[in-house]
N, C-alpha and C positions, 0 to 999 in steps of 0.2 A: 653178838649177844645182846648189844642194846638197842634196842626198835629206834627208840627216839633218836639215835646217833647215825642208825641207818638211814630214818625217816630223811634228817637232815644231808647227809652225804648225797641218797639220790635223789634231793632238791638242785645241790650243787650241779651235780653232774647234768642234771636236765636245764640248767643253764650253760653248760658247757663249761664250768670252772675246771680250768687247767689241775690235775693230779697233785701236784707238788703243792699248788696254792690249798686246794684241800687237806692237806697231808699238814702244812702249817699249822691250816687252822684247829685242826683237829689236837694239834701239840701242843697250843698254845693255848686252845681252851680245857684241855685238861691238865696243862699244868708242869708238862715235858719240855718245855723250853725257860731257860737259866731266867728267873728275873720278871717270867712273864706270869699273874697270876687274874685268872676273871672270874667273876661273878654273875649269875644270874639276877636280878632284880627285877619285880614287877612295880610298874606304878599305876594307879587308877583315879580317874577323872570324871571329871563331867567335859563333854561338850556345847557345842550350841544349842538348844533349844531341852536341856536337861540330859541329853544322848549321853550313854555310859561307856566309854572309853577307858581300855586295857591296854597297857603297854608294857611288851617283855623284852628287856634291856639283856646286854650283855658288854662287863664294863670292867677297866682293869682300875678305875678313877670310881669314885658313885659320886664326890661330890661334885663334878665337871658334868656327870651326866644327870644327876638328879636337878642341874641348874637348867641345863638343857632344855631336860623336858618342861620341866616349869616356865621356863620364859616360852615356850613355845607355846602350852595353854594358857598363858594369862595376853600374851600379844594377840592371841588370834580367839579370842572370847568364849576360852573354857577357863576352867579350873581343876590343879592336882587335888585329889582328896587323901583320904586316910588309905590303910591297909583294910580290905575288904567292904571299902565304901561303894562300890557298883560289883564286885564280884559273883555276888549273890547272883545277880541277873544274867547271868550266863551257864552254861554248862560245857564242863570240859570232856568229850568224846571226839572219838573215832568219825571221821567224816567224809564218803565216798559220794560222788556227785555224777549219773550218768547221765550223755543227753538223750534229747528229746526224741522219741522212736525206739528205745530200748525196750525188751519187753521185761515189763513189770512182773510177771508171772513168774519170770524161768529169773529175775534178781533177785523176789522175793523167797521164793521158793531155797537159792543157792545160801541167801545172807544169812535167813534165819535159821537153816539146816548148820553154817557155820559158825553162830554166837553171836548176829547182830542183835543192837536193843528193835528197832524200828525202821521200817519201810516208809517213806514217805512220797508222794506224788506232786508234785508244783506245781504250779497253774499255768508254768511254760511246756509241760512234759515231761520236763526233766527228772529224775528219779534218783532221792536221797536216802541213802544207807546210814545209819548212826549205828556206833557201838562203842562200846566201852573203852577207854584207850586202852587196855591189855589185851581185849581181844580184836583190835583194830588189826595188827598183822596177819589175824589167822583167818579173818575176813575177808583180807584185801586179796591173799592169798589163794583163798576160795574161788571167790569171784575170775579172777584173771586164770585160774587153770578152766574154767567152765569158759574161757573164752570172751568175758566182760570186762572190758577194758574202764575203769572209769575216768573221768576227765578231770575231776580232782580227787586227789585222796590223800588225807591228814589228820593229825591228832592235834584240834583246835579248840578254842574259845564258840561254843556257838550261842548266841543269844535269845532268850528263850521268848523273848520280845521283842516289840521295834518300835521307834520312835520317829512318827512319820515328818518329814524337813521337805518343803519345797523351798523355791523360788531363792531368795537372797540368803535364808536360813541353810538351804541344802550346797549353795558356793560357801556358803564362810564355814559349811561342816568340811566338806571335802579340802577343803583348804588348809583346813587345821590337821585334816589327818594324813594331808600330802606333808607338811612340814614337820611331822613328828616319824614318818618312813625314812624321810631324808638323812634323818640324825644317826650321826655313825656308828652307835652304840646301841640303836633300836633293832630290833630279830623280828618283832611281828607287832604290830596294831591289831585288836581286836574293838569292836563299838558292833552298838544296837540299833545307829540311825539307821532309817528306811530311805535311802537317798535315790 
C-alpha cells in the first residue's frame, strides 16, 4: 500500500539484500522493534563552487548525525545551510530513464496516456519520463506492461539547474559527495553540480 516503502524494498532486492535483513529494516524503521526509534531528516548545503546539495538522513541519533554531516561539509569546502536554503532549486517527481535507442514515439505516446508530466530527450538519446511522485507507480506500471523496461526508475530530487564544475572544482565536488554517501545515516545525496 506504500509506493515509497515498495520503491525502497525493490531497491534492496535489486542489490540482493538478504529477506531477513530487509524485514529488520523495515521493523526498525517503523518502529516494530523494542527501543528502536528513527527519523527522517533533511539537511541542505552548498557545495564547491555554490552547487546545491540535499541530503536525506535516516537516524535514531540527529545529534551524532547532524555533526556528521556538518564536518563533512565544512572539511571538504562546503557548507550546511538552513531548512529550505537550496530546496527551492530542485523538484521532487517521479523519474524513469530509458536508454539510448528506445523509441520515443511508442514512451511518449504510453507515458502520457498514463499521467506522466513530461517526455524529455537527452543529448546522449536517452529518454526521460517525469511525473508526479503519486502517479510515478501508475506510470512505471504502464510502461513495463507495454514492454519498456527503464534503467532507472524513482521518486527523487531532480534539479531544475546545474552548476557547471571542472577540473580541481569537479574532484573536490565529487569528493565531498563521496564522503557524505559514506555516512551511515545518509539514504540518498541529491546536488545540482554538472560534474
Amino acid at each position: 500500500m506504500n509506493p515509497r516503502l515498495r520503491l525502497a524494498i525493490d531497491k534492496a532486492k535489486a542489490a540482493n539484500m538478504p529477506a531477513d535483513r530487509i524485514k529488520y529494516n523495515v521493523d526498525k524503521a517503523s518502529g516494530n522493534l523494542e527501543g528502536q526509534a528513527l527519523e527522517e531528516i533533511r539537511y541542505e548545503g552548498y557545495g564547491i563552487g555554490g552547487a546545491a546539495v540535499i541530503v536525506d538522513t535516516m537516524t535514531d541519533n540527529r545529534v551524532r548525525t547532524v555533526a556528521e554531516v556538518r564536518h563533512a561539509f565544512s572539511k571538504h569546502g562546503g557548507n550546511l545551510g538552513t531548512d529550505g536554503s537550496v530546496s527551492f532549486q530542485f523538484k521532487h517527481c517521479g523519474q524513469l530513464v530509458f536508454a539510448p535507442g528506445t523509441s520515443e514515439d511508442k514512451v511518449m505516446e504510453i507515458a502520457l496516456e498514463a499521467g506522466a508530466d513530461d517526455v524529455i530527450s537527452d543529448d546522449d538519446g536517452a529518454i526521460e519520463v517525469l511525473t508526479a511522485p503519486t502517479e510515478f507507480e501508475a506510470v512505471k506500471d504502464a510502461l513495463e506492461a507495454a514492454g519498456l523496461k527503464p534503467e532507472i526508475a524513482e521518486v527523487t530530487m531532480r534539479a531544475e539547474n546545474t552548476v557547471a564544475l571542472t577540473g580541481e572544482d569537479a574532484l573536490r565536488m565529487q569528493k565531498l559527495l563521496d564522503v557524505l554517501e559514506d555516512l551511515d545515516d545518509v539514504q540518498e545525496v541529491f546536488h545540482n553540480a554538472g560534474l
